[in-house]
C-alpha positions in Angstrom: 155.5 -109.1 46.2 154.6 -106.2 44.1 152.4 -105.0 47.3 155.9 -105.3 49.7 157.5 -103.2 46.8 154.4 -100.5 46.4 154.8 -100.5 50.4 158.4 -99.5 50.5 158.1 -96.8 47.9 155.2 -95.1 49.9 157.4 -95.7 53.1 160.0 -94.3 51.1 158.1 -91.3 49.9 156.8 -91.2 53.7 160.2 -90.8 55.3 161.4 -88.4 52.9 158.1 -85.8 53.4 159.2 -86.6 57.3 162.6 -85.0 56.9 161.1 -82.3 54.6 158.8 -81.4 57.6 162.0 -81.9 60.2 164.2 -79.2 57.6 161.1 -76.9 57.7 160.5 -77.1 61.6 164.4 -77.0 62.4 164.3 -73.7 60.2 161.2 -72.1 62.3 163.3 -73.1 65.6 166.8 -72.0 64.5 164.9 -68.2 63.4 163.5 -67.7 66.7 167.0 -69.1 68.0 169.9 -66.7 69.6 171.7 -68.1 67.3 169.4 -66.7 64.3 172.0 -64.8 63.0 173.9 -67.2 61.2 171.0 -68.6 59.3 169.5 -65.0 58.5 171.6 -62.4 56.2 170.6 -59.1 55.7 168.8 -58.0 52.3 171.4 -57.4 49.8 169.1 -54.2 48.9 170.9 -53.2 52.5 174.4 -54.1 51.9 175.4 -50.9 53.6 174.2 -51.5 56.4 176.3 -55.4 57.2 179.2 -53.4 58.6 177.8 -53.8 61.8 175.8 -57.4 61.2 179.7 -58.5 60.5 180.9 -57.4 63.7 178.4 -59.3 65.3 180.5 -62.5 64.0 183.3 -64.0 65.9 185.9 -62.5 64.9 189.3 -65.0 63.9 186.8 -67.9 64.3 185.7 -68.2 60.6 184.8 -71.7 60.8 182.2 -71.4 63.0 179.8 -69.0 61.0 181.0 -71.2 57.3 179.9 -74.4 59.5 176.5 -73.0 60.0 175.9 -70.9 57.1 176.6 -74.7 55.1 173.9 -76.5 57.6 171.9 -73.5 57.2 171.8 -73.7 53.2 171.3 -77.3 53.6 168.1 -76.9 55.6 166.9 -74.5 53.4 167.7 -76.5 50.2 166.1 -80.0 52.2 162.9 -77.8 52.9 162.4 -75.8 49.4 163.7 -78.1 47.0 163.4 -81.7 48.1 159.6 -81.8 47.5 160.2 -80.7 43.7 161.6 -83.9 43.0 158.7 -86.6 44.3 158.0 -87.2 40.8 161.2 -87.9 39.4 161.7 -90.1 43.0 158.5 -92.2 42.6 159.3 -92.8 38.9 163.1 -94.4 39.7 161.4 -96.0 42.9 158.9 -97.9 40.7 162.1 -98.9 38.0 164.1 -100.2 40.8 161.5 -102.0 42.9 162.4 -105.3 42.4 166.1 -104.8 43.7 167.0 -105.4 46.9 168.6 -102.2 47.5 166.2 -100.1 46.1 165.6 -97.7 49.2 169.3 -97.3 49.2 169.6 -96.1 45.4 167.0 -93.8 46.1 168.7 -92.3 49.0 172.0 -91.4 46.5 169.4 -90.1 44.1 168.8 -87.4 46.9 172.4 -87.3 48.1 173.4 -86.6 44.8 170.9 -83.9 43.8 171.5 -82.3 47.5 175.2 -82.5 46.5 174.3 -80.5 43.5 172.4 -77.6 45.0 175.1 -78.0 47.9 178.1 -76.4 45.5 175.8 -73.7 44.1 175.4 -72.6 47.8 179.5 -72.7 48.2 179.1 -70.3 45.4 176.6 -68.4 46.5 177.9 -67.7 49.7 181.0 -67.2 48.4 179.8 -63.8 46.5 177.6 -63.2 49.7 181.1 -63.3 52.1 182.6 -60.5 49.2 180.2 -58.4 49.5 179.9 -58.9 52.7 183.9 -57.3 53.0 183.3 -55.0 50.1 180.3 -53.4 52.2 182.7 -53.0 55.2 185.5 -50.7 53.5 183.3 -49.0 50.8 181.2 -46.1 51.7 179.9 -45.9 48.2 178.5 -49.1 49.1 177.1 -47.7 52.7 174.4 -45.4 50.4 174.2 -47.5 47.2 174.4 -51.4 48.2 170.1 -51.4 46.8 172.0 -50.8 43.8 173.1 -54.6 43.9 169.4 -55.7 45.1 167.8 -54.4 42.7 170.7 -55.8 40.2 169.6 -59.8 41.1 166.1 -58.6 40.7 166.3 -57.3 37.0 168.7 -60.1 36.3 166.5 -63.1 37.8 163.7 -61.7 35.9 165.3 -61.7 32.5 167.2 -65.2 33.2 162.9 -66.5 33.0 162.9 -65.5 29.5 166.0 -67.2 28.6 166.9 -70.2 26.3 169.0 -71.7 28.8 166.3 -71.4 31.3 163.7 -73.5 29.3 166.2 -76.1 28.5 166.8 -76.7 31.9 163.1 -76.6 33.1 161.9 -79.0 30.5 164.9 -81.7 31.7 162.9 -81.5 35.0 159.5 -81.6 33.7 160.3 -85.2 32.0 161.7 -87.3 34.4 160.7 -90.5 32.5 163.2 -89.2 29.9 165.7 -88.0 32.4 165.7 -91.1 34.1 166.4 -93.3 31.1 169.4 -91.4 29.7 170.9 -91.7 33.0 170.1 -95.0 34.2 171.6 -98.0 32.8 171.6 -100.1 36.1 175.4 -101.6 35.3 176.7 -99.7 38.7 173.8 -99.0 40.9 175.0 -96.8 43.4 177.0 -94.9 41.4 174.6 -94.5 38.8 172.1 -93.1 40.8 174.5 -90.9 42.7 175.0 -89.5 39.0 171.5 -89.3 38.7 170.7 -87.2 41.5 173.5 -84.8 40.8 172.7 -84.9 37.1 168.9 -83.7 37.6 170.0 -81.3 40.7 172.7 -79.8 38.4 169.6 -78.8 35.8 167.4 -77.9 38.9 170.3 -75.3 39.7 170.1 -74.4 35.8 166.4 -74.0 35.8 165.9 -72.1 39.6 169.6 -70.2 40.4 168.5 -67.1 39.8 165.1 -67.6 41.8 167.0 -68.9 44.6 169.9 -65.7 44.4 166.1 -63.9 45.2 167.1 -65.4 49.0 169.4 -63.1 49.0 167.8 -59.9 48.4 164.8 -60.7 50.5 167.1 -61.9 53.5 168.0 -65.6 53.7 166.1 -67.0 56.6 162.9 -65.3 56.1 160.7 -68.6 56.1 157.7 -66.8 54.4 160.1 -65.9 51.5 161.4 -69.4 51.4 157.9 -71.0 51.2 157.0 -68.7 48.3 159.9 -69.3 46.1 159.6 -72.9 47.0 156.4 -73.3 46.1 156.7 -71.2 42.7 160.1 -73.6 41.5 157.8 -76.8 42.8 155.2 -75.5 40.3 157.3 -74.5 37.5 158.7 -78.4 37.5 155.6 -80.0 38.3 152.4 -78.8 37.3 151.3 -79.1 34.2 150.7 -75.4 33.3 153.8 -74.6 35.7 156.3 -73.7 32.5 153.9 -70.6 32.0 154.6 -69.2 34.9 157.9 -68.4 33.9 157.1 -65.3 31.9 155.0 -64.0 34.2 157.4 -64.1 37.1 160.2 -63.0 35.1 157.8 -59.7 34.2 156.8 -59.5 38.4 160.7 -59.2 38.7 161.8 -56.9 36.3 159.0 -54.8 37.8 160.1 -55.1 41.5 163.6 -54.1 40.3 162.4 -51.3 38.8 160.5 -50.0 41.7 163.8 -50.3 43.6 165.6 -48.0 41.6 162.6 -45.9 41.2 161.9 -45.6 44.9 165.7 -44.9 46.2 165.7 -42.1 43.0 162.5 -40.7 44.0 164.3 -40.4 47.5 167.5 -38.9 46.7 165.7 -36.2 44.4 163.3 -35.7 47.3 
């Protein structure tokens, strides 16, 4: 019995890396698609130049581009995020083993923490679609959108040195802790819907700003998405990954300043 139930969890573990892999391929395919453009947003270091990217939208049919800008963000979030949550994964998977419908708990453990990331990227794009409009009208805009790039850069770079920041990294550096504040086992499913949205709701506490990087880079450039994936999957789970933070949030503060040094350095030139 406890070999059936060590043999789920890898199968478990097995499937999950699958769809990972399936998010990351349907990614490549969809960027090299004619359809690329509503999975890739230009830099918001460029916002004066999305007049014309807007135009390229169907115009009255707004549904269509929200429709796959949301599967979009749910690729990206299946392929960047989903493997920085194994750990807390394998440790519920080994606390529910001996219930019968432990593959299904862990499932809501991952529909709830996809729920989680899900609404941040309503928000997100939701500021995205504003200055998306605000870009179209504003010819201050047209010469100073890097103004707003460079804006998320200084601000993701401070947000590392912030309280709130550490707070949320530790919750996801302990899932043994997380998992027993949250998991009573009285109401399985719901529970561990609650659980996934719970620990994504921290993850979003813990990576927003890194992830708001997306959009200064251009959402859709895979290379960009592997590297911020990879640094949040090492902040969370490597055991010298919460000393990256200060670092990073120096490389940021940096790159922003660069920006403004670089578009100065060409207006005075």
């Amino acid at each position: 019995m406890p070999e059936a139930r060590l043999d789920r969890s890898r199968l478990f573990l097995l499937l999950l890396s699958g769809l990972v892999v399936a998010a990351w391929a349907a990614l490549w395919a969809w960027s090299t698609s004619p359809w690329a453009r509503y999975l890739e947003h230009e830099r918001w270091t460029d916002l004066g130049l999305l007049a014309q990217w807007c135009r390229a939208l169907p115009q009255g049919e707004w549904w269509l581009p929200a429709l796959l800008h949301g599967a979009g963000w749910l690729l990206m979030i299946a392929a960047m995020m989903l493997p920085t949550i194994y750990p807390i994964l394998r440790l519920f998977g080994r606390m529910t083993a001996d219930r019968t419908n432990a593959a299904s708990l862990l499932w809501l453990v991952v529909l709830g923490y996809l729920a989680a990331w899900f609404g941040f990227g309503l928000a997100a794009h939701g500021v995205d679609s504003l200055l998306h409009r605000i870009a179209q009208d504003s010819s201050w805009m047209f010469t100073h959108g890097w103004v707003i790039g460079a804006a998320v850069l200084g601000a993701a770079g401070l947000f590392q040195f912030s309280a709130l920041k550490y707070r949320c990294l530790d919750k996801c550096r302990t899932p043994i802790g997380f998992i027993t504040q949250h998991w009573r086992g009285r109401a399985p499913a719901r529970e561990a819907l609650a659980l996934g949205a719970a620990h994504g709701l921290f993850c979003v506490g813990c990576c927003w700003a890194l992830m708001l990087l997306m959009f200064v880079v251009g959402t859709g450039n895979l290379g960009w998405m592997l590297a911020i994936g990879a640094v949040m999957a090492a902040e969370k789970n490597l055991p010298w990954g919460r000393h990256l933070s200060a670092p990073l949030g120096l490389l940021l503060i940096v790159a922003a300043m660069v920006e403004v040094l670089a578009h100065v350095s060409a207006v005075t030139h």
